[in-house]
C-alpha positions, 0 to 999 in steps of 0.5 A: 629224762633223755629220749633213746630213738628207735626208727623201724621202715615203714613199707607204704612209704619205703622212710624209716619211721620214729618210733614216737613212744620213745622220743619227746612228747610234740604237739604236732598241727596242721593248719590250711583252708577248706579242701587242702587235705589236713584230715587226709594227710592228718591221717597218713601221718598219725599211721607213719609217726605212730601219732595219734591223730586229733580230728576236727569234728566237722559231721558232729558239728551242730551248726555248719549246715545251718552256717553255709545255709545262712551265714549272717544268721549264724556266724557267731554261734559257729565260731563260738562252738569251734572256739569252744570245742578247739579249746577243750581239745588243746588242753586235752592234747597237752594233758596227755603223755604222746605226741599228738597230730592235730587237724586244724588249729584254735588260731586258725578261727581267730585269725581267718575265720571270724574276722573273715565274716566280720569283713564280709558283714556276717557277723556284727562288731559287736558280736565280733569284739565279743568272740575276740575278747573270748578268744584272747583269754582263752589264748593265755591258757593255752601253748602253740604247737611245736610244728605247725604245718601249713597246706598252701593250695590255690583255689582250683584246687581247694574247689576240686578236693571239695566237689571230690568228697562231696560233703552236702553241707560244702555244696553251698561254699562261693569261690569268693569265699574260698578266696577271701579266706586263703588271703587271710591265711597267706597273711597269717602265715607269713607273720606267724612267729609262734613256733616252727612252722613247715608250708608244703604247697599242694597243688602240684602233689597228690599225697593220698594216692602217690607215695612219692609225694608223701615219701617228701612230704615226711622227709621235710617233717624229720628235717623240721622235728629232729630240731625240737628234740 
């Protein structure tokens, strides 16, 4: 089926806008450590695009406050809630005719996540293989997205983004803990071979209150999605 494409001018931003019900279905992610913006810019670029956003659930989640509270305790069931509830969304995702904008990715959990607590001793190796073995199942089931967006912020400013929104369970996040996992995330990234992927470094933009900033941020995502078409 050929895709005509309709573009109307988005006032916020003063860029055109695709007008995604006419062109291919994508699945769009966005990937980046705690406190790099992925729900907010999720959000900005779901009302640009005319996507529909896909959130992660982290207020619903039943485990998180137990987690930052004792993270030895309950590492595993964590990561098997979110390997779990992430699985369900991506074959949710490509079930449905429209192009979807996901907060966070199913790799992201088994890349960084989980082998980030084993290496730190919070979760067992026997707990660990188990959720990998899982997770590489459930890898086979399921398609990467057709972009994958990566938010590469320094740990100050994932420190300041997390005090600003001031979620309780957040308050007991260590520095190190931050760090360790934005190693794993630069050395996921830069071996990451599963499809597109666009990196924007954000400690220089404010993309939620500057328009420019997200003006150029949209700008590079049409560059990178007129290719998949």
């Amino acid at each position: 089926m050929n895709y005509i494409r309709f573009e109307s001018f988005n006032t916020r931003t003063g860029i055109m806008a695709a007008d995604s019900s006419r062109k291919k279905n994508m699945h769009i992610a966005i990937a980046g450590n705690i406190g790099s913006g992925k729900t907010t810019l999720t959000n900005l670029l779901s009302k640009h695009f005319r996507w529909e956003p896909h959130y992660e659930d982290a207020d619903d989640n039943p485990y998180l406050n137990d987690f930052y509270e004792d993270m030895q305790r309950w590492s595993f069931n964590l990561q098997i809630y979110f390997l779990n509830a992430r699985f369900r969304k991506v074959m949710q995702i490509r079930k449905q005719n429209k192009t979807i904008i996901q907060d966070r990715t199913i790799y992201e959990d088994a890349q960084i996540f989980a082998p980030n607590l084993h290496a730190m001793g919070l979760m067992t190796t026997r707990d660990f293989g188990n959720y990998m073995s899982l997770f590489e199942l459930i890898s086979s089931f399921i398609s990467p997205p057709d972009l994958l967006i990566y938010l590469r912020a320094s740990v100050p400013t994932l420190v300041n983004q997390i005090q600003k929104r001031g979620r309780e369970y957040e308050e007991a996040i260590r520095i190190d803990y931050l760090k360790r996992l934005n190693e794993r995330y630069e050395a996921w990234i830069s071996t990451y071979e599963l499809g597109k992927l666009l990196i924007i470094d954000i400690d220089e933009l404010n993309f939620a209150d500057k328009q420019e900033d997200l003006g150029s941020i949209i700008e590079k995502i049409n560059a990178e999605i007129h290719g998949l078409f």
